[in-house]
C-alpha positions, 0 to 999 in steps of 0.5 A, a space after each residue: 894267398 899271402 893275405 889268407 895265410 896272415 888272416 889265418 895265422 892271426 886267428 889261430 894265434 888269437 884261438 889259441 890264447 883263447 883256449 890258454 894255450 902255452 908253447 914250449 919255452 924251447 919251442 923255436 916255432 909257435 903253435 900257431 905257425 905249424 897249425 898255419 902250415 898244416 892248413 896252407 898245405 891242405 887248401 893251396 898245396 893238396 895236402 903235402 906238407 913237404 911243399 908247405 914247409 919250402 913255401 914258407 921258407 921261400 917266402 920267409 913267414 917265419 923266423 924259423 921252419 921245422 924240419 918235416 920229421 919236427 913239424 909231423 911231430 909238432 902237428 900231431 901232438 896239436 892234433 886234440 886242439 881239433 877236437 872238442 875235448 873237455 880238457 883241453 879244448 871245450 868247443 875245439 878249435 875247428 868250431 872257433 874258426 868255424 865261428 870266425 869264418 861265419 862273422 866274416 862269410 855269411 853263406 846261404 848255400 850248404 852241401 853235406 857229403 859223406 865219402 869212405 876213408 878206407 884204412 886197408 884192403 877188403 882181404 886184410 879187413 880180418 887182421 886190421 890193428 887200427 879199426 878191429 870192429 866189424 862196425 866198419 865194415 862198410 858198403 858203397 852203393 855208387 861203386 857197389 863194393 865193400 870197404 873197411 875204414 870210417 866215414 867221413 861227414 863234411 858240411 861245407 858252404 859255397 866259399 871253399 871252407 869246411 863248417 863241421 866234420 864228423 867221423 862215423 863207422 863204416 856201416 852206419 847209414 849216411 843219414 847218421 850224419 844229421 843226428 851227428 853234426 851240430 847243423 848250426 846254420 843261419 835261418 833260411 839256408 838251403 842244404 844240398 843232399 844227395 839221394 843217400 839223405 832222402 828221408 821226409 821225416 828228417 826234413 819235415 824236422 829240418 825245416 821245423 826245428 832249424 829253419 833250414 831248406 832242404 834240397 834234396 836230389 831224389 829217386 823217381 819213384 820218390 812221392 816228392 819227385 818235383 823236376 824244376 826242383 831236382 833241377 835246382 837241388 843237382 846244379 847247386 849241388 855241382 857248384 857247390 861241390 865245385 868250390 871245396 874240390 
C-alpha cells in the first residue's frame, strides 16, 4: 500500500505541474498530498477521511497533516481539478491519471455500470434544494422503487481502477451513458453490460466505430440470446465487478 500511495502521490504532483497549478504560498500541505489523501481514503480505507489523515500521521508521509475541518476544506476547493473545465483544467485531472494508469495497465476486461445516488427521501423529493427538476426523479427496475438524485455511470477494468465517470439525471436511461462517456478503449476490448444496456443498434456501432466487443447479458426473449455467450458476459461480468468492490 506504501508503494501505491508514493506512485500516486508522484503522479498527481507531476499532473498538477502539468495544469500549471500553484499552492498557496501559506499553504503548509501541497495540493498534491491532500489529493493523495483523498484517494487512500476511498480505495484502502471505505471513504473515511478521518482514518486516512491518522494513517498518514502514523506512517509520517508528510511533513505536515491537516486537520479534518482543513483537509475537507483544502479538498473541495480542488474539487474542479476533476473536472474537465476550460480554465482550469482542459481535459481534467481524472482523464490524465486515467491516461497514466493506461501506459502502466494494459487491460482487455471492461464493466460499465450505472447505480442511483439518491440525495433525499422520495416524500422530501418536492422540497428538495440540491436537485430541484423533476428530471431526476428517477426508477430502479431491480428494486422496482423511485428515487430522487443523479445517476452515476462508472466504466472500470479488471485492476480495481476507475477510466471514466459520468453523472446523469435520474430519469435518463441507462443507455445515456455510451452517448456520454468518451468509451476510449484499446482495439478488441470486451465490455461487460448488463441487461439495462441491451440495444443491437448501439452494439453494431460499438463493434464498427470502436472496435470494442460487446458482452452483454441478455433477456431470453432477446434475438441474440446465445447460452455459452451469456456464460461468458455474466462470469466476466462478476469478476469484474469483484475487483473495483
Amino acid at each position: 500500500m506504501l508503494s501505491c500511495i508514493i506512485a500516486a502521490f508522484c503522479i498527481i504532483d507531476d499532473a498538477l505541474q502539468a495544469l500549471g497549478y500553484k499552492d498557496d504560498p501559506q499553504a503548509k500541505t501541497p495540493a498534491s498530498a491532500i489529493l493523495t489523501l483523498a484517494i487512500l481514503a476511498a480505495m484502502e480505507l471505505g471513504g473515511k477521511h478521518n482514518k486516512a489523515l491518522a494513517l498518514a500521521k502514523d506512517l509520517r508521509l508528510f511533513t505536515y497533516v491537516p486537520s479534518p475541518s482543513r483537509f475537507n476544506r483544502r479538498l473541495h476547493a480542488l474539487y474542479p481539478f476533476f473536472l474537465p473545465l476550460r480554465k482550469i483544467a482542459p481535459s481534467g485531472l481524472t482523464h490524465l491519471l486515467a491516461q497514466a494508469w493506461k501506459n502502466l495497465h494494459q487491460a482487455q476486461a471492461y464493466a460499465l455500470d450505472t447505480f442511483p445516488l439518491p440525495a433525499c427521501e422520495n416524500i422530501r423529493a418536492p422540497r428538495s434544494r440540491l436537485f430541484p427538476d423533476k428530471a431526476y426523479r428517477g426508477f430502479i427496475p431491480s428494486k422496482r422503487v423511485y428515487f430522487h438524485g443523479p445517476k452515476l455511470h462508472l466504466l472500470v477494468d479488471d485492476g480495481k481502477f476507475i477510466h471514466e465517470v459520468s453523472l446523469t439525471p435520474g430519469s435518463l436511461h441507462d443507455l445515456s451513458s455510451l452517448l456520454l462517456l468518451p468509451l476510449d478503449l484499446p482495439e478488441g476490448a470486451e465490455l461487460y453490460l448488463d441487461r439495462g444496456y441491451e440495444s443491437h443498434f448501439y452494439e453494431d456501432l460499438l463493434r464498427e466505430a470502436g472496435g470494442i466487443v460487446p458482452m452483454v447479458i441478455r433477456r431470453r426473449n432477446s434475438r441474440r440470446y446465445v447460452p455459452w455467450l451469456q456464460y461468458l458476459a455474466i462470469v466476466g461480468r462478476l469478476l469484474s465487478r469483484e475487483g473495483n468492490t
